[in-house]
N, C-alpha and C positions, 0 to 999 in steps of 0.2 A: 447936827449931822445931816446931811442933805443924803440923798440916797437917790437915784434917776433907775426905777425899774422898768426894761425894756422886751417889749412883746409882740409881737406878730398884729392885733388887733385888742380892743377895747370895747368896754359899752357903749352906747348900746347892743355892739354885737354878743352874742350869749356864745359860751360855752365852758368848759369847765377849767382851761389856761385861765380866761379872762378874768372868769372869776373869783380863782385865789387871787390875782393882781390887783383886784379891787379888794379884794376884801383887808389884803395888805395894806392897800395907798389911805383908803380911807379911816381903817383901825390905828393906823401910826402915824398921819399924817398933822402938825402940828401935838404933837403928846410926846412928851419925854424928850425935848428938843430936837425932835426927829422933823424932816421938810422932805413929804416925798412927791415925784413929778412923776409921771409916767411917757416914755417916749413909743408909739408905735406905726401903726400904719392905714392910714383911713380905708374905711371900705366902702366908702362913699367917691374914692378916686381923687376928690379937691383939696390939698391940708386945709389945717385949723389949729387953731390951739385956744383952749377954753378948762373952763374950768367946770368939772362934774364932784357935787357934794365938796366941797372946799378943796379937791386936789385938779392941780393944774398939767393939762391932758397936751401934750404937742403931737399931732395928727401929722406925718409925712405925706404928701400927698401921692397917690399911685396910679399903676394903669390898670390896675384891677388887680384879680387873684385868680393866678394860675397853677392846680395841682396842688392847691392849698395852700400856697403861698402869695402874700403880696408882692408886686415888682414895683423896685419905686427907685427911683436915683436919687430923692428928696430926699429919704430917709437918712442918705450916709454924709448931704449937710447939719441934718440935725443932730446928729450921731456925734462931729465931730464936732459942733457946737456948746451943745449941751454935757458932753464927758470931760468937758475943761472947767466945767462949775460943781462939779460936786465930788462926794468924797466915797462914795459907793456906788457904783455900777450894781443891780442884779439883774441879771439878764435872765429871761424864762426861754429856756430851749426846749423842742428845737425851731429856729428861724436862721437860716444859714446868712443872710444878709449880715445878722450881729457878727459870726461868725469871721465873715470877710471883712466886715468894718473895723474889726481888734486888731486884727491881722497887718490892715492898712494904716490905721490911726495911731497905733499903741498908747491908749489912753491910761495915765498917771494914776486913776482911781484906780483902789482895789475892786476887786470885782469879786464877786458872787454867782452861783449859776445855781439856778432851779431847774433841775434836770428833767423833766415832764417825763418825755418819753425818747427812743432811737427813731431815728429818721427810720416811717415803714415803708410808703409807698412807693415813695418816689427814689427810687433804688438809684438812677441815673444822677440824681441831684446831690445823692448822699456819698456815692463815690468820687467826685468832682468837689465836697466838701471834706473830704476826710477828715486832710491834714489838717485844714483850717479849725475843724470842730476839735481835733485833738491840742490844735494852738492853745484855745480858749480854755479849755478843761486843764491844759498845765498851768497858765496863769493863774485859776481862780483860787482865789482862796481856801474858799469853803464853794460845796456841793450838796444839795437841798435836795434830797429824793423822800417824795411823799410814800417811801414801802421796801421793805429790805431785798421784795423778788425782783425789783429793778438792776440793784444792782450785782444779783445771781446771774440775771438775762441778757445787759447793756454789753456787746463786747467791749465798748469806749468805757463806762463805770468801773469795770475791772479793772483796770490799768491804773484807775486811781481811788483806789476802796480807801484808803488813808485820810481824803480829803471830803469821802461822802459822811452827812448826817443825816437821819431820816427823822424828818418831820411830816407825819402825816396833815393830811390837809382836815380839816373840821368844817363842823355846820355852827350854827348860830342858834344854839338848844334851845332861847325862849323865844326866838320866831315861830318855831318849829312847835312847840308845844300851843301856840295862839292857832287857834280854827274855829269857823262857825258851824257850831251846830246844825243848823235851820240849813245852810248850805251844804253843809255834806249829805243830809236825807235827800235834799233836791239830787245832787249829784247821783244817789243809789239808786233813786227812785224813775231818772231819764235811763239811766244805762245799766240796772241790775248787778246781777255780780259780774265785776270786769277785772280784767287783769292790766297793769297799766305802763307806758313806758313813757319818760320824758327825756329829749335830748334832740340834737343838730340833728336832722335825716341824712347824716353823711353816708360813704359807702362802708366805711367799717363797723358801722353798728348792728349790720346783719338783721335786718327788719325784716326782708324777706322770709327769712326764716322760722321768726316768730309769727309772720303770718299766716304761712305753710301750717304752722305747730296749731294755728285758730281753727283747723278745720275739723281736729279732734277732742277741742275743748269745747265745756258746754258754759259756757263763761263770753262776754263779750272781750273786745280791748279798745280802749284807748288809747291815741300815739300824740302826745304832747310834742310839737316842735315843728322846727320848717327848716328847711335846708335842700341841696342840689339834688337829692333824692326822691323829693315828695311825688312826682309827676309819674316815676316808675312804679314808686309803690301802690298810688291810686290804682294803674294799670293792672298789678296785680292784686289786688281787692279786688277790684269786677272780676279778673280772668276767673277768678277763684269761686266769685258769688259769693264773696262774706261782705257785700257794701252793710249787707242787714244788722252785722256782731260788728263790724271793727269801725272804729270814729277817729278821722283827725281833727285835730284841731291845731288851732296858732299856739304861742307860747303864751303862758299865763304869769301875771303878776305874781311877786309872790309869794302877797296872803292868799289870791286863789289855788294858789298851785297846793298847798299846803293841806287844802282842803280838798282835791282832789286824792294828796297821798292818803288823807282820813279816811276816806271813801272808799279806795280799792280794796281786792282781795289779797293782792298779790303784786309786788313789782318784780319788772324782768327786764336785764340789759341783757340784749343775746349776742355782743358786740363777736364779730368776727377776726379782728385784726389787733398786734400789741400796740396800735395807735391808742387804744383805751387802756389807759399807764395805771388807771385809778378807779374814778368812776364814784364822782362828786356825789352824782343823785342815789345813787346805792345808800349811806350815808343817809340822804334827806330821807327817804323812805324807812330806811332804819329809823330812824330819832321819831317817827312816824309811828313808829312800833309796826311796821308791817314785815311779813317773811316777804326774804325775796330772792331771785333766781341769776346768777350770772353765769356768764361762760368761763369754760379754764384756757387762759390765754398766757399763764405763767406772769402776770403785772399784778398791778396794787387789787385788782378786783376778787381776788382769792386773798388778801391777805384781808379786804375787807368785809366780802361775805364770807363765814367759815360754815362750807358743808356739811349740813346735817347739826349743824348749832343754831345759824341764820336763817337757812334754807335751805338750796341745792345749790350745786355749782355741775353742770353739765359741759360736755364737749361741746367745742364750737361746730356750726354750721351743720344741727343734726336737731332737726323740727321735730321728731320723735320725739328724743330726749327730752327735747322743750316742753311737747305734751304731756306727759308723763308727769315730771316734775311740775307743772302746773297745777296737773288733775290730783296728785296726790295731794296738795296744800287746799287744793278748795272742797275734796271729798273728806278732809279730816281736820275739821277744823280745832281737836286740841291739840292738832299737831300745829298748824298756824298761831296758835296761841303762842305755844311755849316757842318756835321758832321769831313772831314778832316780841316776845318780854325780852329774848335773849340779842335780839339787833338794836334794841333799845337801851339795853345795857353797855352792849359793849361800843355802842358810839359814845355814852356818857364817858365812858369810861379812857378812850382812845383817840374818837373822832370830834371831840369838842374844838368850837373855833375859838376862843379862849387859847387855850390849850398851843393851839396852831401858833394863836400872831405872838405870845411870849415865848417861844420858844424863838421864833423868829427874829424876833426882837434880839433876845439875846445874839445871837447870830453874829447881827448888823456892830451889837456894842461888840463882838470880841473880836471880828475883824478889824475896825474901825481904828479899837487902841491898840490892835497887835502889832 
């Protein structure tokens, strides 16, 4: 069965689309007579196509990324190249280019959609795709939403609750449980008790706000990632005078990253916007045994932290809140206990990647013969 899953960007670029897609191409690639390809969009501007861990990557070549999207005319030769060799399309939305290229092409594979998230930002882009995105969503077969508050939220989801199955997305539980000792006292021991965030520095992750929420906590943080935001946020760490408590850093491999989650007190995604569908690192951190903090945005990130089981779950863009629920986890630390045994639980129990790619699988087999 060949399967060509199609997405916006690839690794090396990190973020949490990319990384179910990897972890799909390379978990079922060659296994079960599965042949999966993945078709996207470089961000490097020049195509390619190569092969990363035994799955072979075709790169459209672009003019960049604008508004969060690539622009590329490459992309809808490969599109219509590559949709004539196989026998499954899944396409991971949203990227409205797939959108327009189904629309154009009408390609013979059944198709698949991994619904991520609704177009948020870019409001203009999303009204000029409607129809097209509602094109795609009546063809596909099946609809892969990682959390059932998606499709309460999705006005598009609605419209076809019939054809959504929700497969949460998972971690990889014995990566996760592998850390170094020796390293994570190093990690305590540079930056004490800290509270920790990892992800893209985009504008919806609301970092600002967490570091607003740093002026009343007696805890440092560190911010795992790099992204188009970094430059403002440095600005505001000086404005603020926390250069002393808050640390960035680049992205970390990731057995170090693991040992980083070992190390913290606390994780906190203070995302501002339902661009955050889910909230991968939530999840790592869990399996991590650590309590942790998200915002209520109505998406997968309250279906995966559960308030007052996990941690907290606070309102968006309210640096208060943020402090508060902070200070209460690292002032009472059997309440961190019982809140990291219980996120470590219920990832075994819900967020295994295991779990993810056979369900998935199945997916692929029941469209495939149906």
């Amino acid at each position: 069965m060949k399967v060509l899953q199609v997405v916006k960007l690839y690794y090396p670029w990190i973020g949490g689309v990319e990384k179910v897609v990897q972890q799909i191409a390379e978990r079922l690639n060659g296994k079960d007579n599965f042949e999966i390809e993945v078709l996207c969009c470089s961000h490097e501007k020049r195509g390619k196509e190569e092969k990363i861990n035994g799955v072979k990557i075709h790169r459209a070549s672009s003019f960049g990324i604008f508004w969060g999207m690539p622009f590329s005319f490459d992309f809808f030769r490969l599109f219509k190249k590559l949709s004539k060799k196989v026998d499954i399309i899944d396409f991971h939305h949203p990227f409205p280019l797939v959108d327009l290229a189904f629309f154009l092409f009408r390609p013979k594979a059944k198709l698949i959609v991994h619904y991520h998230s609704d177009i948020v930002r870019q409001k203009a882009l999303e009204f000029l795709f409607r129809a097209f995105i509602f094109n795609t969503l009546k063809k596909a077969e099946k609809i892969i939403v990682s959390n059932p508050n998606l499709i309460k939220s999705s006005p598009y989801l609605q419209k076809f609750k019939e054809k959504c199955q929700v497969i949460p997305f998972g971690v990889d539980l014995e990566k996760f449980k592998k850390f170094d000792l020796e390293k994570v006292q190093k990690i305590k021991e540079k930056y004490g008790n800290f509270v920790l965030f990892v992800g893209r520095l985009n504008y919806y992750k609301g970092l600002h706000y967490l570091i607003e929420a740093m002026k009343d906590v007696k805890a440092n943080l560190v911010i795992i990632g790099e992204g188009p935001e970094k430059s403002n946020l440095i600005f505001r760490i000086l404005k603020l005078k926390l250069e002393n408590k808050i640390f960035l850093l680049p992205f970390q491999p990731e057995e170090e990253l693991v040992n980083y989650y070992r190390a913290c007190d606390v994780f906190v995604l203070p995302s501002i916007f339902k661009s955050e569908a889910f909230g991968l690192v939530l999840t790592e951190a869990m399996a991590c045994g650590k309590p942790v903090i998200s915002t209520e945005l109505g998406t997968g990130t309250s279906f995966v932290n559960r308030d007052g089981v996990t941690g907290f779950v606070v309102p968006p863009r309210d640096s208060k809140a943020l402090a508060e629920a902070i200070n209460k986890i690292l002032l009472d630390k059997e309440l961190a206990q019982k809140f990291g045994k219980n996120a470590e639980n219920l990832v075994i129990e819900n967020f295994s990647l295991q779990k993810m790619i056979e369900k998935t699988k199945g997916i692929y087999k029941e469209v495939f013969s149906g």
